[in-house]
C-alpha positions as MATLAB code, in Angstrom:
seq = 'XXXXXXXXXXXXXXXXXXXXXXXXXXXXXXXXXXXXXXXXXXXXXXXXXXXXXXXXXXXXXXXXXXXXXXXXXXXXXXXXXXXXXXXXXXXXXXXXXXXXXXXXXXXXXXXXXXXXXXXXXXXXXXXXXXXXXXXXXXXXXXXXXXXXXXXXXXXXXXXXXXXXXXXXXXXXXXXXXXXXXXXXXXXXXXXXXXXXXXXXXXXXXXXXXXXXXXXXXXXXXXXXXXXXXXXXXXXXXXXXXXXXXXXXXXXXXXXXXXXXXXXXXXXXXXXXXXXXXXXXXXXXXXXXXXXXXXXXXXXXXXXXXXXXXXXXXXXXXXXXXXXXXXXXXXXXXXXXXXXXXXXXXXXXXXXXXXXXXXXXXXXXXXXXXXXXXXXXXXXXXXXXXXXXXXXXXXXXXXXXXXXXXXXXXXXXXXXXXXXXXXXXXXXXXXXXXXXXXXXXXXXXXXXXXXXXXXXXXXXXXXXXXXXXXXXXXXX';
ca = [
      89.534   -3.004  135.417;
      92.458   -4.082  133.323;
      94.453   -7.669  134.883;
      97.337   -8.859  133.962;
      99.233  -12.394  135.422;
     101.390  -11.295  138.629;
     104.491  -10.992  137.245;
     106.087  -13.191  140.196;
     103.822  -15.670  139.632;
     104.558  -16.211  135.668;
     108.647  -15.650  135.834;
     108.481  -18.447  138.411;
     106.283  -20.420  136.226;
     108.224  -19.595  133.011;
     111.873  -19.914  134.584;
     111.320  -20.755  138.062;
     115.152  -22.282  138.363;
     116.452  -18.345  137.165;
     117.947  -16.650  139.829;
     116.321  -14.130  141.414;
     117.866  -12.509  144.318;
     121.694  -12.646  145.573;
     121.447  -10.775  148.705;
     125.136  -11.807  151.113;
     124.730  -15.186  151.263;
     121.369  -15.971  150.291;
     120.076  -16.554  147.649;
     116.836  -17.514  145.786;
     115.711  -18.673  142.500;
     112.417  -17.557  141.389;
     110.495  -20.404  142.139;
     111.700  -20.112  145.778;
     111.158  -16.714  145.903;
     107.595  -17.207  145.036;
     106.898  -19.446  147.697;
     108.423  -17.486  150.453;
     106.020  -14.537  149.183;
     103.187  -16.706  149.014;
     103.852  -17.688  152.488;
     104.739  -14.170  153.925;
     101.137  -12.904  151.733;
      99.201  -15.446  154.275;
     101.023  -14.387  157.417;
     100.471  -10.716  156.145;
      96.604  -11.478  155.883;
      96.538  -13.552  159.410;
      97.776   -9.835  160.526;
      94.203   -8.435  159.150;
      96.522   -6.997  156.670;
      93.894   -5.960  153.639;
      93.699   -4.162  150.197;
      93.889   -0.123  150.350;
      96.022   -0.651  153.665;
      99.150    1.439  153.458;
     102.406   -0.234  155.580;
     105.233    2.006  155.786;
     108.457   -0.129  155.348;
     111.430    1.252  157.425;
     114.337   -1.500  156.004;
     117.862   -1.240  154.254;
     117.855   -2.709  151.152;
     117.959   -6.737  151.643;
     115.768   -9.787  149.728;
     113.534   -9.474  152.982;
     112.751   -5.901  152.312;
     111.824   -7.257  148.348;
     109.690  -10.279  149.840;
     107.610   -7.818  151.579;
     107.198   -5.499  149.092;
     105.708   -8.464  146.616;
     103.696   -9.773  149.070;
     102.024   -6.137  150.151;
     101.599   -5.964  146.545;
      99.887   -9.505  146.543;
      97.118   -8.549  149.155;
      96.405   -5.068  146.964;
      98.197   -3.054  150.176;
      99.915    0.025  149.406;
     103.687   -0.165  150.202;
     105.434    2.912  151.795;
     109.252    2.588  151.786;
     110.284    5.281  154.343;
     114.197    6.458  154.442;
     116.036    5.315  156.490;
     118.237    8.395  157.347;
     115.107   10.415  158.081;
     115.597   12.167  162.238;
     113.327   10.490  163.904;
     110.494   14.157  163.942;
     110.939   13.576  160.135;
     110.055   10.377  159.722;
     106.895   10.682  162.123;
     105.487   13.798  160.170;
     105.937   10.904  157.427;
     103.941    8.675  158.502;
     101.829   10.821  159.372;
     101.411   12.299  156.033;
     100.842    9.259  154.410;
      98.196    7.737  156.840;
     100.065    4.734  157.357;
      98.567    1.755  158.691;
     101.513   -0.778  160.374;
     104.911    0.339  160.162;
     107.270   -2.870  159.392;
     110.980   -2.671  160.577;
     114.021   -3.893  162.577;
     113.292   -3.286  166.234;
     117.102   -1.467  166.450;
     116.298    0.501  162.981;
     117.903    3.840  163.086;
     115.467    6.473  164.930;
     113.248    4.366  166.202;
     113.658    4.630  169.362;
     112.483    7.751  169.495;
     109.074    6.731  167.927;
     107.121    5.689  171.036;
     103.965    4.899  170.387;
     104.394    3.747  166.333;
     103.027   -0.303  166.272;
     105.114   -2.161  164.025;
     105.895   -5.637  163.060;
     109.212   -6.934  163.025;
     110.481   -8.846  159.362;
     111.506  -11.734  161.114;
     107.689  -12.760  162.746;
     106.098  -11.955  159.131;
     109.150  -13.710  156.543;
     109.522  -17.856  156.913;
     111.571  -19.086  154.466;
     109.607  -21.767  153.352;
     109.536  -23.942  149.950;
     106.931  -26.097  150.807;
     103.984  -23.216  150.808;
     101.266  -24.196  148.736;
     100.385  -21.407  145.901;
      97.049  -19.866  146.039;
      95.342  -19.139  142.188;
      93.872  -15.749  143.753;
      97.538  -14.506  144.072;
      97.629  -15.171  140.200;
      96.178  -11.992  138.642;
      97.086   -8.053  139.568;
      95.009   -5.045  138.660;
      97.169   -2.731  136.785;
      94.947    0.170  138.196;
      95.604   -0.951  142.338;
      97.194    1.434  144.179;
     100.360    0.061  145.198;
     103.379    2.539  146.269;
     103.661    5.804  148.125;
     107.254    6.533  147.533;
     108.362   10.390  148.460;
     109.994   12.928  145.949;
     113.905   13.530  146.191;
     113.211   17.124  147.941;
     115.965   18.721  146.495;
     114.039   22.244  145.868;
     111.119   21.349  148.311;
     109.617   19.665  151.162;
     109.454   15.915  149.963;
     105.770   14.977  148.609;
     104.028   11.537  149.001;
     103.759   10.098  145.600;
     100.862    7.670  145.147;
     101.872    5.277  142.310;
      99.744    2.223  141.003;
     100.908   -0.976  139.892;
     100.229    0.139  136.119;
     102.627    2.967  136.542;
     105.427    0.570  137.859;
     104.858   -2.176  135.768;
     104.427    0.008  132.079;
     107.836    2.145  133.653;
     109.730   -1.452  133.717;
     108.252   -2.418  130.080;
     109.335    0.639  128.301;
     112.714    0.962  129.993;
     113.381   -2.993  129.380;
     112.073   -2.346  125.556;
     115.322   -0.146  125.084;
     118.040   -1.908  127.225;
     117.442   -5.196  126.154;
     117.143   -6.831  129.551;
     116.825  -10.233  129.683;
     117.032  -13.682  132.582;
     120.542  -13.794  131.746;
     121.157  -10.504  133.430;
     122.534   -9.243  136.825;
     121.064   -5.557  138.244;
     123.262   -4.375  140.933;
     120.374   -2.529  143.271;
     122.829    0.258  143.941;
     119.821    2.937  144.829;
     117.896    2.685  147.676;
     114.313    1.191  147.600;
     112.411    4.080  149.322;
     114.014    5.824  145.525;
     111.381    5.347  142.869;
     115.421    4.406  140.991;
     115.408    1.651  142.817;
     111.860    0.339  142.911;
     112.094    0.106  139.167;
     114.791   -2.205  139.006;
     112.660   -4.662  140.852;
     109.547   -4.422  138.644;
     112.325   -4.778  135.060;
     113.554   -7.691  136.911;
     110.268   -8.986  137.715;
     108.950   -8.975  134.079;
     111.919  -10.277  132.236;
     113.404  -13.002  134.931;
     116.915  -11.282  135.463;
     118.654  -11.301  139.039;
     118.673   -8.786  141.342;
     121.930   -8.362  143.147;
     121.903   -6.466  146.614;
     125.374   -5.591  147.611;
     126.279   -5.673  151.001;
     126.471   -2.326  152.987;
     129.253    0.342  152.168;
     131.036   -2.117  150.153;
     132.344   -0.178  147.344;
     130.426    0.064  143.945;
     133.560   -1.348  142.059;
     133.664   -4.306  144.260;
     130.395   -5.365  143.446;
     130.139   -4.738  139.821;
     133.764   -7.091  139.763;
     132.744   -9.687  141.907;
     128.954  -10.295  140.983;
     129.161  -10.493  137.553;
     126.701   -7.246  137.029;
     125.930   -6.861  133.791;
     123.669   -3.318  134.265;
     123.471   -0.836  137.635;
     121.929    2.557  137.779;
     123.374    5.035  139.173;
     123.322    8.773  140.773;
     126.175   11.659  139.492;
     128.053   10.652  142.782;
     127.672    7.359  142.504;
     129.524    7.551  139.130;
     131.771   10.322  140.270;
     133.690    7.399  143.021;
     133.646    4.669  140.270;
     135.178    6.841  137.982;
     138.085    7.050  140.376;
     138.082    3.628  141.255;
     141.254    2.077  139.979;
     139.565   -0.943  138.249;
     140.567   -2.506  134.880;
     138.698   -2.759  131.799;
     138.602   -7.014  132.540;
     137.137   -6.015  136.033;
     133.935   -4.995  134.003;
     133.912   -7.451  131.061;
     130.102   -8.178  131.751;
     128.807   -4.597  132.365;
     126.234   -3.544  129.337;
     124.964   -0.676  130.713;
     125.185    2.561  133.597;
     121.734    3.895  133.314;
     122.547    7.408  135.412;
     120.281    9.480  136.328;
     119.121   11.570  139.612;
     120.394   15.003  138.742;
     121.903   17.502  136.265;
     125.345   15.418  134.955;
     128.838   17.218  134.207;
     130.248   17.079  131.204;
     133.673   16.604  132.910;
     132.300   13.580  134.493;
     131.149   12.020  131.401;
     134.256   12.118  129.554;
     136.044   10.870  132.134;
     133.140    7.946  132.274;
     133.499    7.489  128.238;
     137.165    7.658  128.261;
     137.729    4.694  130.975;
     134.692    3.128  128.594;
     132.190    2.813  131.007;
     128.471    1.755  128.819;
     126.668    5.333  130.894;
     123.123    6.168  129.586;
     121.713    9.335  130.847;
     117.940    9.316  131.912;
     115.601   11.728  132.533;
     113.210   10.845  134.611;
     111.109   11.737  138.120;
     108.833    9.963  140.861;
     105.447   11.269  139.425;
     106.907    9.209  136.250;
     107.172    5.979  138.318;
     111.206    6.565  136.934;
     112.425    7.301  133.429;
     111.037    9.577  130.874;
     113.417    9.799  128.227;
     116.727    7.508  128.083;
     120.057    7.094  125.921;
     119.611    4.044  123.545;
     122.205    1.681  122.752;
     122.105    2.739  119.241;
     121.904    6.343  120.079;
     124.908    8.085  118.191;
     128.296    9.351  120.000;
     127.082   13.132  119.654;
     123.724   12.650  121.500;
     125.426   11.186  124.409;
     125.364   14.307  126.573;
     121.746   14.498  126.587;
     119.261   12.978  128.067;
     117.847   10.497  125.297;
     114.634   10.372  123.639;
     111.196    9.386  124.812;
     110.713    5.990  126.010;
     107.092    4.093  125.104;
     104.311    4.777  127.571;
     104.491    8.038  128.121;
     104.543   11.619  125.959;
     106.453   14.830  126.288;
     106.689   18.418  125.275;
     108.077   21.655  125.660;
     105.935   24.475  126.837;
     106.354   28.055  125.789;
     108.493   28.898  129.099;
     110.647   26.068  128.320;
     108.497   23.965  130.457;
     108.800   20.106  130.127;
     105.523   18.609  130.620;
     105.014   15.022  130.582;
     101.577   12.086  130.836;
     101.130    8.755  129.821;
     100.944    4.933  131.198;
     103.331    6.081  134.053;
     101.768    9.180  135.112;
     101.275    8.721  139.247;
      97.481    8.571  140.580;
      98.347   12.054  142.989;
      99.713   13.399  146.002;
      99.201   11.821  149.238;
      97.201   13.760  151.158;
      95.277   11.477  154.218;
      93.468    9.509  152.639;
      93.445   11.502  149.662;
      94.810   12.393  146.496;
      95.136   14.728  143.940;
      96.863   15.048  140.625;
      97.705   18.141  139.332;
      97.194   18.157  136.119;
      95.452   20.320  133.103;
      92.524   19.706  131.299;
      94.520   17.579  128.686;
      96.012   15.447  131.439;
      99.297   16.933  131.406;
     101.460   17.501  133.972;
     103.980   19.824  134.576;
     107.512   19.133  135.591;
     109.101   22.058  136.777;
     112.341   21.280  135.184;
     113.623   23.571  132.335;
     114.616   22.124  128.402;
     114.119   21.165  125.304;
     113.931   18.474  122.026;
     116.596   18.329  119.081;
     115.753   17.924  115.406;
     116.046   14.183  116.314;
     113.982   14.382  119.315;
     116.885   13.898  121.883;
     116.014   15.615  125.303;
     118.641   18.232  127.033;
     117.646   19.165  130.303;
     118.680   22.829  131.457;
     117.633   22.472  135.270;
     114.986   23.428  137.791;
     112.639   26.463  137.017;
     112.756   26.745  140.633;
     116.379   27.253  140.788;
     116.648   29.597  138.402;
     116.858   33.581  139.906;
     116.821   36.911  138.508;
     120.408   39.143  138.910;
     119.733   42.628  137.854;
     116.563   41.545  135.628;
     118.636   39.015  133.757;
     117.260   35.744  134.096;
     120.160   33.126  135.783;
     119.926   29.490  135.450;
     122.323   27.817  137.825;
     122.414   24.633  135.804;
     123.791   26.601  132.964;
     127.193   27.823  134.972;
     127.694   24.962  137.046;
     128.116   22.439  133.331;
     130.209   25.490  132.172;
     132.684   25.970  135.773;
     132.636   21.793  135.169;
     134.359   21.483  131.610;
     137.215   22.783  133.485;
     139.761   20.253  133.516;
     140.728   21.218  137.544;
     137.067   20.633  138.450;
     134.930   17.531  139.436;
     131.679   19.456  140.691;
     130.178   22.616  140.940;
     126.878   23.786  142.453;
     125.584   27.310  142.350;
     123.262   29.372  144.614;
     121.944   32.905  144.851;
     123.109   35.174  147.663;
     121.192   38.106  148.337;
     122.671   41.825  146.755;
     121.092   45.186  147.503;
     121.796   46.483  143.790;
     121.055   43.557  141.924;
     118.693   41.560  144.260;
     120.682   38.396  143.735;
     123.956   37.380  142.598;
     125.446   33.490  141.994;
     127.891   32.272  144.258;
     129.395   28.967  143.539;
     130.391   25.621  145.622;
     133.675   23.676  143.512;
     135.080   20.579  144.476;
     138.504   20.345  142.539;
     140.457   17.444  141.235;
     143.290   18.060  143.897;
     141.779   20.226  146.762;
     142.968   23.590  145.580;
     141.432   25.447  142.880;
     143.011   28.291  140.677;
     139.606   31.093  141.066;
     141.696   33.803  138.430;
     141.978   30.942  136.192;
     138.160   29.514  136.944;
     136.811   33.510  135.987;
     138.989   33.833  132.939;
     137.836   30.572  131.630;
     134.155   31.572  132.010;
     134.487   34.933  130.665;
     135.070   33.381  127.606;
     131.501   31.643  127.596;
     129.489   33.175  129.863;
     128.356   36.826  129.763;
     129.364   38.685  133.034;
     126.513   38.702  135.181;
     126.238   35.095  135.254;
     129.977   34.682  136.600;
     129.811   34.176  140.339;
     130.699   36.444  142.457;
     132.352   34.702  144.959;
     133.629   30.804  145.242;
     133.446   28.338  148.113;
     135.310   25.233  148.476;
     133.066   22.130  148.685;
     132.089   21.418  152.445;
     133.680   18.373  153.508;
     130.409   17.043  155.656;
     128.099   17.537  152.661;
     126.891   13.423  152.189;
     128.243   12.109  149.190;
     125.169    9.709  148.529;
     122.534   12.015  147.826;
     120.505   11.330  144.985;
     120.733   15.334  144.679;
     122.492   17.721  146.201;
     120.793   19.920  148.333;
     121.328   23.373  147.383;
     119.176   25.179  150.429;
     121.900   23.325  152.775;
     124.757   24.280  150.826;
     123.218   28.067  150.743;
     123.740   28.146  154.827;
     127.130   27.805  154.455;
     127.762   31.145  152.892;
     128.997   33.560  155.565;
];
């Protein structure tokens, strides 16, 4: 059983006066933040709270919801970051699915009121911010192999899974990803994803292991704001996400620290990404999912202009390839121990540990990654195979177009036929000018047959837009 030092424990240690956390007003250096997990570890255990024990944490993101995480983490517990915009049904079948011990959260957290019966703790009895807690040595080491996350999949073509993910996968995620983007103490991360996101769970464990600060902006205060005011020097962010900076009307000086947008969570426009590049925002693409503990492949800063619409090349710790299908398939370091199932879990992999994706691409001569989409998206129209990834980057190199989604509708002569979802730059769109544009790149059958405006109550911060609900809207 392979140890290493708790990364906590050694950045504190190392550069225990580095900032850790800015979270409102507080804010803790890593020595402090140490203590106050070494203190909240002992409470934890007073609680009978023991290794294997999974606590489902139902918190917005705040440097109390990172304190508990680290200290779970410190008894061996399993940590279970629950969203919190689940209906109150969902988040019990949750819970339920992942066998949950304690739940931890806010007595007036969203929902629960309708959860009779679910024991929880409340932050406030378990978190003392102390800095006179004496540090125990057994805290000092970590197994890499310890169960330590169950964070669920994004859902976006399925019912979210329970991912079981061990400390190993986290912490060899954070080491390859930090080995490319050059993170160092100096640095500010702008936790801009939510930490029930395997996105934003990594940006703890590359801040962890290098001593930079993790900066927690305050609720609906805008991305632009934060990345001005706080001095953030790298963020990662969603298509939407990107989509509102990109309208923001900052100035280059507004950003003079920011080194890199890693962006990631779903297929990217090209429109977008000119419009990022033009206002010379530092974007890297990612590739990456939640059985991955994060990123698979990533942009590089010395990745040239050309490749900069892909998805990057393969980061260390883990291994890729293309099936015959056009499969990608993916192991390694960061490979996840299974679904949650009980008490259970299982990994669904070959014989050669492999593990399949279900999303669609394939390698350059250079090894750079372009992602085509979802195998489960794609439909047959009158036996031609139809990959909705495929029109929507095409409807979005339009010039009148921010974003595009496309769906299947049912046809009795062709079985199924793509409909499409546009958002345009100023409300209306042109559609005679949208089809004659894409007749010039796309063979017929793939034009869709009929286009929607975007639905105004669709939720802008997604981390992928869900194309079942967008399919219900089509009359």
């Amino acid at each position: 059983m392979t140890k290493i030092k708790c990364p906590l424990r050694e950045t504190a240690n190392i550069s225990g006066e580095a900032t850790a956390i800015i979270s409102g007003e507080v804010k803790l250096l890593y020595n402090q933040l140490d203590l106050i997990v070494t203190s909240t570890t002992r409470r934890l255990r007073e609680r009978h709270c023991k290794p294997g024990d999974r606590i489902a944490i139902f918190m917005n993101n705040d440097w109390q919801t990172i304190v508990l995480t680290l200290s779970l983490l410190r008894i061996g517990a399993i940590a279970c970051h629950m969203s919190t915009r689940l209906p109150a049904q969902t988040l019990r079948n949750q819970l339920d699915a992942i066998d949950y011990k304690k739940l931890i959260a806010y007595v007036e957290g969203k929902g629960l009121k309708l959860l009779a019966g679910v024991e929880r703790w409340s932050p406030d009895d378990l978190i003392i911010k102390t800095l006179t807690q004496k540090k125990s040595i057994e805290d000092d080491m970590i197994s890499l192999s310890q169960p330590t996350t169950i964070v669920f999949t994004s859902g976006s073509s399925s019912a979210p899974k329970p991912v079981l993910l061990t400390y190993g996968n986290h912490y060899y995620s954070a080491q390859g990803s930090n080995l490319i983007l050059r993170l160092r103490s100096k640095h500010r991360w702008l936790i801009s994803l939510p930490l029930y996101h395997v996105g934003g769970l990594a940006i703890l464990f590359r801040c962890l292991i290098t001593g930079a600060t993790m900066v927690i902006p305050e609720r609906k205060r805008a991305i632009d704001t934060s990345l001005k005011e706080e001095g953030i020097t790298h963020c990662s962010l969603v298509p939407a996400q990107l989509y509102r900076l990109s309208k923001s009307k900052f100035k280059q000086a507004d950003f003079q620290n920011l080194q890199v947008i890693l962006l990631g969570g779903s297929s990217v426009s090209s429109t977008l990404l000119k419009e990022a590049y033009k206002k010379k925002l530092p974007v890297y693409i990612t590739y990456g999912l939640t059985e991955m503990a994060s990123q698979v492949t990533s942009m590089r800063p010395d990745s040239p202009p050309v490749k900069r619409i892909t998805s990057g090349q393969l980061l260390k710790h883990r291994e890729l390839k293309i099936e015959k299908d056009g499969e990608i398939w993916v192991r390694g370091k960061t490979l996840f121990a299974g679904y949650v199932d009980g008490q259970d879990a299982h990994c669904p992999v070959n014989h050669e540990g492999w593990f399949a994706t279900g999303d669609r691409g394939y390698l350059d001569e250079e090894g750079y990654l372009i992602v085509l989409g979802r195998k489960d998206n794609m439909f047959i129209s009158g036996g031609e195979n139809i990959q909705p990834e495929e029109i929507e980057r095409a409807i979005c190199m339009l010039e009148d177009v921010d974003q595009a989604i496309v769906v299947p509708v049912s046809d009795e002569e062709f079985g199924s036929r793509p409909v499409a979802f546009i958002q345009g730059k100023n409300g209306d769109i042109d559609i005679q000018k949208i089809v004659y544009c894409l007749e010039q790149v796309l063979p017929r059958f793939k034009i869709p047959v009929v286009f929607y405006p975007w639905p105004e109550e669709m939720e802008p911060d997604r981390m992928k837009v869900d194309r079942k609900r967008l399919s219900g809207y089509i009359s």
